[in-house]
C-alpha positions in Angstrom: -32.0 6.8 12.1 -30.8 10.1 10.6 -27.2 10.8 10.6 -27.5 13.8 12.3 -29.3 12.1 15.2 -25.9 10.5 15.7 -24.2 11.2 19.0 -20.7 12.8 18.5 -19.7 9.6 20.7 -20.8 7.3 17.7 -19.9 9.1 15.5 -16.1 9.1 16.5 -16.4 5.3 17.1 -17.7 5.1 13.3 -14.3 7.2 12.5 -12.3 4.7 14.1 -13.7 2.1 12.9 -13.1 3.6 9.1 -9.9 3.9 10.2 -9.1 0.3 11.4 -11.0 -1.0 8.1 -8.9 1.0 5.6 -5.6 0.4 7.9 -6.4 -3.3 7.4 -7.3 -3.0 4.3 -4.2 -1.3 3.1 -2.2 -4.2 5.3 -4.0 -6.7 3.9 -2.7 -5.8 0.2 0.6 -5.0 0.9 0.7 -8.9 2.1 -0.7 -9.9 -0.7 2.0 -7.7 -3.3 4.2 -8.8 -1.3 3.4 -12.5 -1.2 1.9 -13.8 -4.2 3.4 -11.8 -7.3 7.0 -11.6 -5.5 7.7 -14.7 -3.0 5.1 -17.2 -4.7 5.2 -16.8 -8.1 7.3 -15.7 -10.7 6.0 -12.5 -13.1 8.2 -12.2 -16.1 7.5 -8.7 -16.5 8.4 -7.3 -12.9 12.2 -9.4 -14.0 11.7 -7.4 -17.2 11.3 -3.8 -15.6 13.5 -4.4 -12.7 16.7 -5.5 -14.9 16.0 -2.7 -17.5 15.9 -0.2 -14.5 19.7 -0.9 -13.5 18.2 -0.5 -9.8 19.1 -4.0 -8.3 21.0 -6.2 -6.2 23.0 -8.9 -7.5 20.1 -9.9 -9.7 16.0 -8.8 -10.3 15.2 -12.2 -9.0 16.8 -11.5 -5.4 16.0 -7.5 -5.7 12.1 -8.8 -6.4 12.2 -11.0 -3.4 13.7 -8.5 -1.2 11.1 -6.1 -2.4 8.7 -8.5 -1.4 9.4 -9.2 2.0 9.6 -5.2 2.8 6.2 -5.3 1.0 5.2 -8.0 3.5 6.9 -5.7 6.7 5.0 -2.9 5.3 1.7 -4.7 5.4 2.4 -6.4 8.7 3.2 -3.1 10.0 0.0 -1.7 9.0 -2.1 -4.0 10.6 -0.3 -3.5 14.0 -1.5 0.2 14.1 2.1 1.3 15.2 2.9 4.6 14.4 0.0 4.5 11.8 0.6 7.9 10.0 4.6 7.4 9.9 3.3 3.9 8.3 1.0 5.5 6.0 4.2 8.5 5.1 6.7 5.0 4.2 4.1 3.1 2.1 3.1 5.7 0.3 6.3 7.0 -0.3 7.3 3.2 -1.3 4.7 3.2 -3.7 5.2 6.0 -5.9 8.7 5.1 -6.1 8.2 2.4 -7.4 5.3 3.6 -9.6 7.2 5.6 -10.9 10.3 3.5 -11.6 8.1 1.1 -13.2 5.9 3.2 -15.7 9.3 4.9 -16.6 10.9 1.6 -18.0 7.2 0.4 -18.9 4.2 3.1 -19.3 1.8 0.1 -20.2 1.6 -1.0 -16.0 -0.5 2.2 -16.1 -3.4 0.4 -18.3 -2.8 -3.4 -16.8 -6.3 -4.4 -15.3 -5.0 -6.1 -12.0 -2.5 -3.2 -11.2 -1.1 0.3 -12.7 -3.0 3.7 -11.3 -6.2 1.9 -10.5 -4.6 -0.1 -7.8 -1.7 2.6 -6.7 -4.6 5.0 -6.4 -6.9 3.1 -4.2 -4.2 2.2 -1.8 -3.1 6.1 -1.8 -6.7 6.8 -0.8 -7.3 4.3 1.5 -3.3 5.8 3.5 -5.3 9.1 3.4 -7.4 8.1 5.1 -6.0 6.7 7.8 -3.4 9.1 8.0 -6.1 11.8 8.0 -8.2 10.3 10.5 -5.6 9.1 12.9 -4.8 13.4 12.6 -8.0 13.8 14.6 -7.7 15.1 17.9 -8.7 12.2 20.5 -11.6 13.4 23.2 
């Protein structure tokens, strides 16, 4: 069937649907940062970048896990569909702060193959575009 064949009611089911998958999506991973390389394990460098930042609680072990359960909320959040664009505004925020933070103390998270801008890009994307379709007007 031709996409323009489409009726505009399919169509905005299709949006919706994009919507829900990247919404999840994004949830989903903010779990997973959250989880795994914070709560579950330990990551030598994230203790490395944290302390040399200055930025933390009474240590970069407890400052890490309290990052992680926010992370977690974040995610959680998502995936709840609540005030999805307001969502979308925080985590992104989150993440280029801490981006940012991080590269400054360590520029080599940029290159790292299982994080750095590939990564903080996608899930900037996929917040665009939930925040962009949840901007649709509803018919």
């Amino acid at each position: 069937m031709a996409t323009s064949s489409i009726e505009p009611e399919t169509n905005g089911g299709l949006l919706l649907m994009f919507k829900r998958v990247a919404r999840l999506c994004l949830g989903f991973i903010w779990i997973y940062l959250g989880l795994v390389p914070k709560l579950l394990t330990q990551v030598p460098l994230e203790h490395d970048v944290v302390r040399r930042t200055g930025l933390y609680l009474s240590s970069p072990a407890l400052t890490i896990r309290v990052i992680g359960i926010f992370e977690i909320g974040l995610g959680l959040w998502l995936i709840t569909g609540f005030r999805e664009k307001l969502a979308c505004i925080v985590t992104s925020g989150f993440l280029i702060t801490l981006m940012v933070l991080a590269v400054i103390q360590e520029p080599m998270l940029l290159a790292g193959p299982f994080g750095g801008m590939a990564k903080n890009s996608a899930l900037l994307v996929l917040a665009w575009i939930v925040w962009r379709i949840a901007s649709l007007k509803r018919e």
